[in-house]
PDB file with one MODEL, atoms N, CA, C and O in Angstrom:
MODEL        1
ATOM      1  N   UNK A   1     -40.521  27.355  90.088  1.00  0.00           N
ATOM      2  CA  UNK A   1     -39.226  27.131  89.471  1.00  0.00           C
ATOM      3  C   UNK A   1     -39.395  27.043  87.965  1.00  0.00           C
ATOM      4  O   UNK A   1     -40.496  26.815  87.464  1.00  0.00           O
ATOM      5  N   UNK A   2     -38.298  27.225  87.250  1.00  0.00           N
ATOM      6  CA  UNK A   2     -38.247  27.544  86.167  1.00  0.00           C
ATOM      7  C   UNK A   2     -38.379  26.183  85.002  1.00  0.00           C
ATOM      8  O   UNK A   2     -37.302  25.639  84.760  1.00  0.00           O
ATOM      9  N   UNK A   3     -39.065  25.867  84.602  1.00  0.00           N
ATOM     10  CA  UNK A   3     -39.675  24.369  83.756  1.00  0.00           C
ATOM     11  C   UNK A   3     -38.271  23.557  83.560  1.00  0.00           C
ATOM     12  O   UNK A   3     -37.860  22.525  84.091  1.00  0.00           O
ATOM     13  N   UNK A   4     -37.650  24.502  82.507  1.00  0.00           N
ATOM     14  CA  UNK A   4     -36.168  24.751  82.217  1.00  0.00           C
ATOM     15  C   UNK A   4     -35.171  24.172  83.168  1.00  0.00           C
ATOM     16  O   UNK A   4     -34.291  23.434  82.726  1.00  0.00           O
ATOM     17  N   UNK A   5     -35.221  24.360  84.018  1.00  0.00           N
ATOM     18  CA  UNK A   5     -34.444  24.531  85.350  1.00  0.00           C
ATOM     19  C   UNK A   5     -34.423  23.195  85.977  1.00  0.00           C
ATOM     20  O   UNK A   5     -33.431  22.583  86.370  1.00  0.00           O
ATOM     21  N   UNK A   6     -35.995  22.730  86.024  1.00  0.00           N
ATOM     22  CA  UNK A   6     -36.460  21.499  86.615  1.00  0.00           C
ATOM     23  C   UNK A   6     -35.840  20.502  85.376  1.00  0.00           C
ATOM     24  O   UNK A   6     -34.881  19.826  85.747  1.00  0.00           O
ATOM     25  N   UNK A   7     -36.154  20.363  84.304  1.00  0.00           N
ATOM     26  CA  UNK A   7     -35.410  19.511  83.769  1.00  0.00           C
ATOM     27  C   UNK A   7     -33.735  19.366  83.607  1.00  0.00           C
ATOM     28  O   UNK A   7     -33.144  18.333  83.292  1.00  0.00           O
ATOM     29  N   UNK A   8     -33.207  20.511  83.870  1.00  0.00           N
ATOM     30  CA  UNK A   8     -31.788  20.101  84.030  1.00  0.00           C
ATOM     31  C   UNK A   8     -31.591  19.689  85.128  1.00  0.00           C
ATOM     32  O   UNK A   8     -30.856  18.702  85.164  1.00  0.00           O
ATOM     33  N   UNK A   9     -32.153  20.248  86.563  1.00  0.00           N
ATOM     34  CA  UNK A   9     -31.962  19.036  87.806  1.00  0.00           C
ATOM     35  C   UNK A   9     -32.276  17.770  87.517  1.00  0.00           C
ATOM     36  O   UNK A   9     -31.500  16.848  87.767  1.00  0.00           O
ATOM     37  N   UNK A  10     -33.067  17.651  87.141  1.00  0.00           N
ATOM     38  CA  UNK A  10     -34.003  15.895  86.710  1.00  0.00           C
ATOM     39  C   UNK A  10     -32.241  15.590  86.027  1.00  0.00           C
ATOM     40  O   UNK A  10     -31.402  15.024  86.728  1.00  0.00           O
ATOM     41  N   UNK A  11     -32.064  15.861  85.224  1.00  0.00           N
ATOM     42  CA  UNK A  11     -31.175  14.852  83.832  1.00  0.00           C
ATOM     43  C   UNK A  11     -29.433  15.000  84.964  1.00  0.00           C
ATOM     44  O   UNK A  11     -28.516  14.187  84.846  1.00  0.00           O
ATOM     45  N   UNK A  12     -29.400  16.199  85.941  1.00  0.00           N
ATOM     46  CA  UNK A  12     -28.301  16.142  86.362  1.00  0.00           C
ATOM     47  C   UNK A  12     -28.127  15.341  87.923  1.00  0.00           C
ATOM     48  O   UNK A  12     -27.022  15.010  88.355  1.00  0.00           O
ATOM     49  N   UNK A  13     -29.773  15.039  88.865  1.00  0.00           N
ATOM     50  CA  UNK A  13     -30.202  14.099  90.098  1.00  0.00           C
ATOM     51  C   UNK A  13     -29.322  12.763  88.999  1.00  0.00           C
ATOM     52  O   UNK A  13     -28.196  12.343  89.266  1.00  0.00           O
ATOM     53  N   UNK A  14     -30.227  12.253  87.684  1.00  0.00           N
ATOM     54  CA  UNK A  14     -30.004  11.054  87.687  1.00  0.00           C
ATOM     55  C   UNK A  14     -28.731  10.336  87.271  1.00  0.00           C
ATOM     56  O   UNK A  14     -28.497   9.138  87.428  1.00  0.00           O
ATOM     57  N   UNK A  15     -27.828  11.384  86.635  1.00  0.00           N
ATOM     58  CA  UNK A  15     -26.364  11.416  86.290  1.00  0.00           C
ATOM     59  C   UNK A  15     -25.909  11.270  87.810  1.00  0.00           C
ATOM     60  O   UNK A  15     -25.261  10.298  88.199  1.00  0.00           O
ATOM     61  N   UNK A  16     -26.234  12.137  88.491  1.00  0.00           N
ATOM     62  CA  UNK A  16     -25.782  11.871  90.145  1.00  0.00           C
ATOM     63  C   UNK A  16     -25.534  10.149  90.807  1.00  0.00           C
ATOM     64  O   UNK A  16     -24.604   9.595  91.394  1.00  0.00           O
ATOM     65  N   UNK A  17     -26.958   9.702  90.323  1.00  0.00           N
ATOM     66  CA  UNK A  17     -27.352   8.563  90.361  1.00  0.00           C
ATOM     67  C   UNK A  17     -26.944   7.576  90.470  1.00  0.00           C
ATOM     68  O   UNK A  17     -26.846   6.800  91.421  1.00  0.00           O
ATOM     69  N   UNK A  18     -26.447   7.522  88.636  1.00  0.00           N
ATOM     70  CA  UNK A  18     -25.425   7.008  87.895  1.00  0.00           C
ATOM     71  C   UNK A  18     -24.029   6.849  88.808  1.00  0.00           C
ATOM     72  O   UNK A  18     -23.560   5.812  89.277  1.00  0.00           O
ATOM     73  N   UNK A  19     -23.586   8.048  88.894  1.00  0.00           N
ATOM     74  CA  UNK A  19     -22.123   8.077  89.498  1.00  0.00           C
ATOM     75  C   UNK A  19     -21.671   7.763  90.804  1.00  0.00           C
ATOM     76  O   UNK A  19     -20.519   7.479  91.133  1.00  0.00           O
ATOM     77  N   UNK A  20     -22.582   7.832  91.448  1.00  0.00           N
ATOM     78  CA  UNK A  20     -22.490   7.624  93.481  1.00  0.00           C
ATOM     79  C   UNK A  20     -23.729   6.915  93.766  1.00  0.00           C
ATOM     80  O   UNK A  20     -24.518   7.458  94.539  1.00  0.00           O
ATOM     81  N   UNK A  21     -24.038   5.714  93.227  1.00  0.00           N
ATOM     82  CA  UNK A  21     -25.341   4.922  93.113  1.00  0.00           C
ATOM     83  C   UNK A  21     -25.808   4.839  95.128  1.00  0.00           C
ATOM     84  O   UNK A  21     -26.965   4.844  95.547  1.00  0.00           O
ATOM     85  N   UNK A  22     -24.450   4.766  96.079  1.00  0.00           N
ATOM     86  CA  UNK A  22     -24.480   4.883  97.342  1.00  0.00           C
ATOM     87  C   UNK A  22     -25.022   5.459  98.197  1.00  0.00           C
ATOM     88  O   UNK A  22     -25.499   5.112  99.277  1.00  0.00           O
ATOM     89  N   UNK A  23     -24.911   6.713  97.492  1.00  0.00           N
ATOM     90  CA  UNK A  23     -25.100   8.300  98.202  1.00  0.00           C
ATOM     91  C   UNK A  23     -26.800   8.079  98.243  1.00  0.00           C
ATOM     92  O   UNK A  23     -27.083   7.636  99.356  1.00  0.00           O
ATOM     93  N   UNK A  24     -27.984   8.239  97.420  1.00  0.00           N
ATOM     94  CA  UNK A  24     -28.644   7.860  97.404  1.00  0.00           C
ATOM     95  C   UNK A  24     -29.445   7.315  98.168  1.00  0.00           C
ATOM     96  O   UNK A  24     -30.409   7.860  98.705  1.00  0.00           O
ATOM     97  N   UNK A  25     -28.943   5.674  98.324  1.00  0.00           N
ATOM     98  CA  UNK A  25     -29.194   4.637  99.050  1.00  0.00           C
ATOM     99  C   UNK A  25     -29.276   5.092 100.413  1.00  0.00           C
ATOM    100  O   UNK A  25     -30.246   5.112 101.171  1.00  0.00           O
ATOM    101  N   UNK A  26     -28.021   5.473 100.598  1.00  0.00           N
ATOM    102  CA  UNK A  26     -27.585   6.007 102.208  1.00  0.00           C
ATOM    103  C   UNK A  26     -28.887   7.188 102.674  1.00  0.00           C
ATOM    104  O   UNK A  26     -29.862   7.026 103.407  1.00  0.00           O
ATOM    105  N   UNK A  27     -28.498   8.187 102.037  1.00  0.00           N
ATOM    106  CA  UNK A  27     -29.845   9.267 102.218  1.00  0.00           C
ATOM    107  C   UNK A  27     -31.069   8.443 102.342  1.00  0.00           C
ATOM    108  O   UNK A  27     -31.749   8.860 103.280  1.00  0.00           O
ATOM    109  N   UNK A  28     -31.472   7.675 101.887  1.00  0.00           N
ATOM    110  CA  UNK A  28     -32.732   6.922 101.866  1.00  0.00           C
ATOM    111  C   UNK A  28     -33.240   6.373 103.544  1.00  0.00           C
ATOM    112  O   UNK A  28     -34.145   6.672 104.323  1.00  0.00           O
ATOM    113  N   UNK A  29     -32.028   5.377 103.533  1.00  0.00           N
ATOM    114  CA  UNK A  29     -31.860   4.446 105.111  1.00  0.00           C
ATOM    115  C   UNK A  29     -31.808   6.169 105.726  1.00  0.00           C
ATOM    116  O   UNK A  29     -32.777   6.610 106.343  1.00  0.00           O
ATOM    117  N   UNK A  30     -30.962   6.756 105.548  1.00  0.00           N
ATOM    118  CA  UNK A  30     -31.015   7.620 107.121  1.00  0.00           C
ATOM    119  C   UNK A  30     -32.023   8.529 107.468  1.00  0.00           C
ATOM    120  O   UNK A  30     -31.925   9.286 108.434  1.00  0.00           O
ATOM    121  N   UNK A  31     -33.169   8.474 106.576  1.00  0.00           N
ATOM    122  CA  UNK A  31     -33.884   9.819 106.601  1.00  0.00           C
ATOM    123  C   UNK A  31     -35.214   9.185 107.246  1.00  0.00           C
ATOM    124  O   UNK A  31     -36.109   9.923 107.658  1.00  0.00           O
ATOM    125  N   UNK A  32     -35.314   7.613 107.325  1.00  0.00           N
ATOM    126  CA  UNK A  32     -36.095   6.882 108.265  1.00  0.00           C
ATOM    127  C   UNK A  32     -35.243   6.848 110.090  1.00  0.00           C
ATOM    128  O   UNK A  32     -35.558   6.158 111.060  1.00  0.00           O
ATOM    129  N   UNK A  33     -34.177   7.840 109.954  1.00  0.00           N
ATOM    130  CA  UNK A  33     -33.717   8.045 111.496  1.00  0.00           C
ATOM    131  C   UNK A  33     -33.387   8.976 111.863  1.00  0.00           C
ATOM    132  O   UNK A  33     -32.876   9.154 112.968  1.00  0.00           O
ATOM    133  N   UNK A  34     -33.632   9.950 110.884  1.00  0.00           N
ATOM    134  CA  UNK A  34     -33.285  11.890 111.595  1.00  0.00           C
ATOM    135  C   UNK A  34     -34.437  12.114 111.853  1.00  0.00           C
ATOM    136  O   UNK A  34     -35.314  11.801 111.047  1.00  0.00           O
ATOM    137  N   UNK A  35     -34.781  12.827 113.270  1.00  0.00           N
ATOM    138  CA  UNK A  35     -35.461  13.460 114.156  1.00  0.00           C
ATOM    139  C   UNK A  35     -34.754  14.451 115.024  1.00  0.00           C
ATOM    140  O   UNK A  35     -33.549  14.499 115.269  1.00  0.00           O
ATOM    141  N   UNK A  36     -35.607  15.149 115.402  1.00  0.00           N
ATOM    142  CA  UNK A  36     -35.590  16.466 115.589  1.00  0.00           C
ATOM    143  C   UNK A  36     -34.341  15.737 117.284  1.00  0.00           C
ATOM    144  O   UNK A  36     -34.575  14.912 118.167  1.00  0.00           O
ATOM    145  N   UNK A  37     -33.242  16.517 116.999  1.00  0.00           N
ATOM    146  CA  UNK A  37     -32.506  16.206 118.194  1.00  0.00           C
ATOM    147  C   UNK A  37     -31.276  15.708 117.457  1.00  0.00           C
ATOM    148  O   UNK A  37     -30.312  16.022 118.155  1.00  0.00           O
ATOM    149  N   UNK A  38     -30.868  15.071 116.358  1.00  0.00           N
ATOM    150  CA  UNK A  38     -30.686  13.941 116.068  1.00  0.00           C
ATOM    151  C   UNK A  38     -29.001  14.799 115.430  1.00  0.00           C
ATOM    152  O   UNK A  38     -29.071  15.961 115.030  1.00  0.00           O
ATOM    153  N   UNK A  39     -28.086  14.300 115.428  1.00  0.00           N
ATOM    154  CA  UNK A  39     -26.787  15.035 114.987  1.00  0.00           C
ATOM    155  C   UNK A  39     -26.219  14.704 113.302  1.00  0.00           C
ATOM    156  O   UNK A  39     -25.745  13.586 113.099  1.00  0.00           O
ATOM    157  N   UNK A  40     -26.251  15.152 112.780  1.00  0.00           N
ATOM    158  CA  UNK A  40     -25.751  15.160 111.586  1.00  0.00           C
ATOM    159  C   UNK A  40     -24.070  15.734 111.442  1.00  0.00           C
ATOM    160  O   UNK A  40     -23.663  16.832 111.824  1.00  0.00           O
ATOM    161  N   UNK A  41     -23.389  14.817 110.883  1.00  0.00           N
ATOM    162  CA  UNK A  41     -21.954  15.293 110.671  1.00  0.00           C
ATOM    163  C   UNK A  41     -21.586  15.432 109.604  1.00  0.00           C
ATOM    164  O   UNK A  41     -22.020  14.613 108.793  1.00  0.00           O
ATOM    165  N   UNK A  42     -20.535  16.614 109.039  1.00  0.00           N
ATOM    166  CA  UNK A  42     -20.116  16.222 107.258  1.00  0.00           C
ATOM    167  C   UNK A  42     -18.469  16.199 107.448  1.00  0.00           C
ATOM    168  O   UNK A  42     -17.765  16.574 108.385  1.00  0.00           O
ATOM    169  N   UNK A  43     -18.215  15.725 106.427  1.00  0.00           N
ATOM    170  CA  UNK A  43     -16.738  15.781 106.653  1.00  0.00           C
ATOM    171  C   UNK A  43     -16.127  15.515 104.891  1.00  0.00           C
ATOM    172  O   UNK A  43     -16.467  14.682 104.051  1.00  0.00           O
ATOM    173  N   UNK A  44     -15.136  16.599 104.850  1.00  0.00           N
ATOM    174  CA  UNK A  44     -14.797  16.200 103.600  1.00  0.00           C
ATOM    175  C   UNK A  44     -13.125  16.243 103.383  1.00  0.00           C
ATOM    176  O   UNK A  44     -12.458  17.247 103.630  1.00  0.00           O
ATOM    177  N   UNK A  45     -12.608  15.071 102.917  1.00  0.00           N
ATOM    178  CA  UNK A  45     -11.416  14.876 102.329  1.00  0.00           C
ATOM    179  C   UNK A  45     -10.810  15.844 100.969  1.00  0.00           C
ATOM    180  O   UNK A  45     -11.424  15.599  99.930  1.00  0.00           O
ATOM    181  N   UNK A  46     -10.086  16.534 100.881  1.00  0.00           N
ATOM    182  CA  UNK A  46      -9.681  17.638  99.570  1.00  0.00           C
ATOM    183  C   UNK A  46      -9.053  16.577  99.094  1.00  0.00           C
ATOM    184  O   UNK A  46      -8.744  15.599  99.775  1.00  0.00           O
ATOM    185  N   UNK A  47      -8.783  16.750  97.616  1.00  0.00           N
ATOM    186  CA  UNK A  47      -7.432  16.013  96.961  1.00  0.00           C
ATOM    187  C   UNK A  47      -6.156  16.575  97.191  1.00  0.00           C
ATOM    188  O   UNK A  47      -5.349  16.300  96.302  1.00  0.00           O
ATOM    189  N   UNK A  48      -5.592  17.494  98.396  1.00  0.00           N
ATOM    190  CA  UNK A  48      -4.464  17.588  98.759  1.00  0.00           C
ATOM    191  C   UNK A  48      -4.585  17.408 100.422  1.00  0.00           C
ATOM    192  O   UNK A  48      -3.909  17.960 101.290  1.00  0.00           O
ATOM    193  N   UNK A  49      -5.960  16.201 100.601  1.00  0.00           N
ATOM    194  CA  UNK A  49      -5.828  15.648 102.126  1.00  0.00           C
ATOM    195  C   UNK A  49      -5.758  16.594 103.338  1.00  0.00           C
ATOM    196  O   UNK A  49      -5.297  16.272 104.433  1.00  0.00           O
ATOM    197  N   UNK A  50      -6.229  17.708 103.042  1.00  0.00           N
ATOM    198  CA  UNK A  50      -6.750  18.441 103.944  1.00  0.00           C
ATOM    199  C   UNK A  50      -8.310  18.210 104.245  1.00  0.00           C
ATOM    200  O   UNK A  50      -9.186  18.170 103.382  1.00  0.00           O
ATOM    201  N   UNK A  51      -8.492  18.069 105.590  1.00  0.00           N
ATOM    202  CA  UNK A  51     -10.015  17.310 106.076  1.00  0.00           C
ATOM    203  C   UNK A  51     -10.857  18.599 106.680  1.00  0.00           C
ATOM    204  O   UNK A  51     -10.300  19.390 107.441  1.00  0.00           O
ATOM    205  N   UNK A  52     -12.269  18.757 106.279  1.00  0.00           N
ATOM    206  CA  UNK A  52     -12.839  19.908 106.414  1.00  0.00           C
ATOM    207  C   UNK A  52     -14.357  18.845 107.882  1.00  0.00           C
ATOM    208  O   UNK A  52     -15.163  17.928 107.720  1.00  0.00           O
ATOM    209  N   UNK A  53     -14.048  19.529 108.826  1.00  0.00           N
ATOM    210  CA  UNK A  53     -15.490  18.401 109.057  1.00  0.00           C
ATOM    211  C   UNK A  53     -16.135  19.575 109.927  1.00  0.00           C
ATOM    212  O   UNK A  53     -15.536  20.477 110.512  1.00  0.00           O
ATOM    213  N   UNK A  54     -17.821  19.279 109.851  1.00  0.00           N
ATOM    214  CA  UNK A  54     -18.664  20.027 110.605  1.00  0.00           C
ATOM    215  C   UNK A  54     -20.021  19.165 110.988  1.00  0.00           C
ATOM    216  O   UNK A  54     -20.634  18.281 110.389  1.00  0.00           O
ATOM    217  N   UNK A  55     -20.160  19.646 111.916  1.00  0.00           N
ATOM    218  CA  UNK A  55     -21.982  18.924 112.457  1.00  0.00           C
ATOM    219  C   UNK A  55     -23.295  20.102 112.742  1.00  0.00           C
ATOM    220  O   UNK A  55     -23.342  21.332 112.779  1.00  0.00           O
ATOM    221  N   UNK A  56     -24.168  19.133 112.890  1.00  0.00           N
ATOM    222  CA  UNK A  56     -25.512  20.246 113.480  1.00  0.00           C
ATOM    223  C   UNK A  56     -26.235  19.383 113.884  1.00  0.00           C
ATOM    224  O   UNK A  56     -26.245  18.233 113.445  1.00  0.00           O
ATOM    225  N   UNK A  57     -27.034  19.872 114.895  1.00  0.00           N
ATOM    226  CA  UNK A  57     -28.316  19.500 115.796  1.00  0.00           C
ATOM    227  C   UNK A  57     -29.404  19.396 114.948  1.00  0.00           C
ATOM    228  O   UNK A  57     -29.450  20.367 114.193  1.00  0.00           O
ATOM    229  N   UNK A  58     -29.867  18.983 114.860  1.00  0.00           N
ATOM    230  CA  UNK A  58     -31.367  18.709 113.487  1.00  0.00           C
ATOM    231  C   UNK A  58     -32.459  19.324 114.713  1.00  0.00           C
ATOM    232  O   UNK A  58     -32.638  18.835 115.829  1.00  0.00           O
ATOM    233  N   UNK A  59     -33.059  20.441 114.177  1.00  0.00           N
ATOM    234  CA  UNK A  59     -34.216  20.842 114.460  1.00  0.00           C
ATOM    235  C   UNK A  59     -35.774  20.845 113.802  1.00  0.00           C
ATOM    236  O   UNK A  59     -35.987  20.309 112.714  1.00  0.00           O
ATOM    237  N   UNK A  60     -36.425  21.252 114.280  1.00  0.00           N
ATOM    238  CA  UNK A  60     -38.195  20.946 113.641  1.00  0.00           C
ATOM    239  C   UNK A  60     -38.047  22.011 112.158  1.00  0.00           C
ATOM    240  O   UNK A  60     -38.763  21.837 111.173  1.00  0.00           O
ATOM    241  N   UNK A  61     -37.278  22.803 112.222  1.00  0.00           N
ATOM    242  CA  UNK A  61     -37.217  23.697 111.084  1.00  0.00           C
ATOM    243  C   UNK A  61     -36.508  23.282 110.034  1.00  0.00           C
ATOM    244  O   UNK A  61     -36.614  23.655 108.866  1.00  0.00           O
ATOM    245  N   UNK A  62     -35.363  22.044 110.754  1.00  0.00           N
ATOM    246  CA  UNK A  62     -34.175  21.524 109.361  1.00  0.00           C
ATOM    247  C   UNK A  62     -36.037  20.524 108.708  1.00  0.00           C
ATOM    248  O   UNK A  62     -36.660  20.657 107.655  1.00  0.00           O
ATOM    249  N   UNK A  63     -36.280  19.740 109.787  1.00  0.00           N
ATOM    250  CA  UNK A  63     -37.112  18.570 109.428  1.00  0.00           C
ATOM    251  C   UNK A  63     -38.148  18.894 108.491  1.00  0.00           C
ATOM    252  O   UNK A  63     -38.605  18.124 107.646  1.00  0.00           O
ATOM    253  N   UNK A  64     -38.585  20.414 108.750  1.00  0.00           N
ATOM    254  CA  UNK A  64     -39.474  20.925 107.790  1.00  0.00           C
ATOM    255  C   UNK A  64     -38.942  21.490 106.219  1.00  0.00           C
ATOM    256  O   UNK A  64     -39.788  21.596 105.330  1.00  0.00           O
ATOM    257  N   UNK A  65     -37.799  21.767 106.003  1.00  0.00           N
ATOM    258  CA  UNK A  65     -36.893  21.726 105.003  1.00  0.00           C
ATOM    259  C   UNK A  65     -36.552  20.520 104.207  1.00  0.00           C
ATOM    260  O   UNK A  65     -36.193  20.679 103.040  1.00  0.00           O
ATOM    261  N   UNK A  66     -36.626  19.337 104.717  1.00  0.00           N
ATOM    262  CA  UNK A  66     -35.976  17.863 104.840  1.00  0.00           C
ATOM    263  C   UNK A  66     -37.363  17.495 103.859  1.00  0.00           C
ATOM    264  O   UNK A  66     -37.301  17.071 102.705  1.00  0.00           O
ATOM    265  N   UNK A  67     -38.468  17.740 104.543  1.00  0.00           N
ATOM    266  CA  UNK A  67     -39.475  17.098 103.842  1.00  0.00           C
ATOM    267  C   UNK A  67     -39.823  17.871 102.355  1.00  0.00           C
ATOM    268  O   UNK A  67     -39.823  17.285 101.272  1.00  0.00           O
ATOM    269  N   UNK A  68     -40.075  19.103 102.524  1.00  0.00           N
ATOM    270  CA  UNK A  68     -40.068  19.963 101.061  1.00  0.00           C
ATOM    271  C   UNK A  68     -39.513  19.633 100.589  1.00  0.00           C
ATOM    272  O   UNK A  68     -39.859  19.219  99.482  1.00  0.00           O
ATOM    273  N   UNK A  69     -38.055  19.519 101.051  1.00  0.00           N
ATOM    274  CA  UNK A  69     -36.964  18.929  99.526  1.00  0.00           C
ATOM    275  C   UNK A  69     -37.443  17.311  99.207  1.00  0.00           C
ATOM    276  O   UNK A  69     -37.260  16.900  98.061  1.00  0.00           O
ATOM    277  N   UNK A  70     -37.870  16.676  99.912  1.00  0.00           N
ATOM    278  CA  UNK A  70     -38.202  15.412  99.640  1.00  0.00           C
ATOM    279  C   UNK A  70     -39.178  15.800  98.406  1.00  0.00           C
ATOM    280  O   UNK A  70     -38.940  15.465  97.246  1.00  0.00           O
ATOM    281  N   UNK A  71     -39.863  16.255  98.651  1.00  0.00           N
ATOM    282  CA  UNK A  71     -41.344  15.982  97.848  1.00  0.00           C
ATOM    283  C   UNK A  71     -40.692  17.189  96.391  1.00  0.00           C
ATOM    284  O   UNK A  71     -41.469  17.262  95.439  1.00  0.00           O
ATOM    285  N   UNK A  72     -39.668  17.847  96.306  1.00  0.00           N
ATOM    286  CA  UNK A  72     -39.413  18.136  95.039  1.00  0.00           C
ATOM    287  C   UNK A  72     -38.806  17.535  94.316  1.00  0.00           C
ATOM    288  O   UNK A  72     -38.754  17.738  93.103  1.00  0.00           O
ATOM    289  N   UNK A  73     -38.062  16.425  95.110  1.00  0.00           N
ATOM    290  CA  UNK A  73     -37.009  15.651  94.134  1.00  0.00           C
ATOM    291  C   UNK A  73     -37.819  14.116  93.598  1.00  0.00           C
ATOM    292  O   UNK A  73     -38.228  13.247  94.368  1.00  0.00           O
ATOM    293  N   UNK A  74     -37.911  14.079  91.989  1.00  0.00           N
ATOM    294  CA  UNK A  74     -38.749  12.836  91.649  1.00  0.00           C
ATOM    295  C   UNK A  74     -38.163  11.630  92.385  1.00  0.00           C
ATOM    296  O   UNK A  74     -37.055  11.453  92.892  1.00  0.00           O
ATOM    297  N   UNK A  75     -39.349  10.781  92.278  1.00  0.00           N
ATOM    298  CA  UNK A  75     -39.354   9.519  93.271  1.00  0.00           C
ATOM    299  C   UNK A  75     -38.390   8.498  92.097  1.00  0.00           C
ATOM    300  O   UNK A  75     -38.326   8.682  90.882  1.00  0.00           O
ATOM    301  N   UNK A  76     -37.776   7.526  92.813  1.00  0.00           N
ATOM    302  CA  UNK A  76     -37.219   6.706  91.663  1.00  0.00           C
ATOM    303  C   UNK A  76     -37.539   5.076  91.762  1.00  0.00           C
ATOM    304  O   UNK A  76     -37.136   4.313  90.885  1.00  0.00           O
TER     305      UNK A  76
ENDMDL
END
């Protein structure tokens, strides 16, 4: 990845940070309980209250994705 690149994720993760201090947290606790089997749901509210929601089955291939991205994003 591009040096460049990595530092604007870095300065834009910790603005993230900053703003949804929750989101974070939450990802943290749940990623000590996804296993392969395990259901993940998203769901999103629009600002004209139309609700978008979807799920997936967590497989050995999400879990192997799950961890790479772990180990690119700095520790805090």
């Amino acid at each position: 990845m591009n040096p460049m690149a990595m530092m604007r994720m870095k300065s834009l993760m910790e603005k993230f940070r900053e703003n949804h201090p929750k989101v974070p947290m939450f990802f943290a606790a749940a990623s000590g309980c996804v296993g392969e089997g395990s259901v993940i749901e998203l769901s999103i509210q629009t600002a004209e209250g139309k609700t978008l929601c979807t799920n997936m089955r967590v497989t050995a291939d999400d879990l192997e994705l799950m961890e790479t991205l772990k180990e690119m994003v700095p520790k805090q």
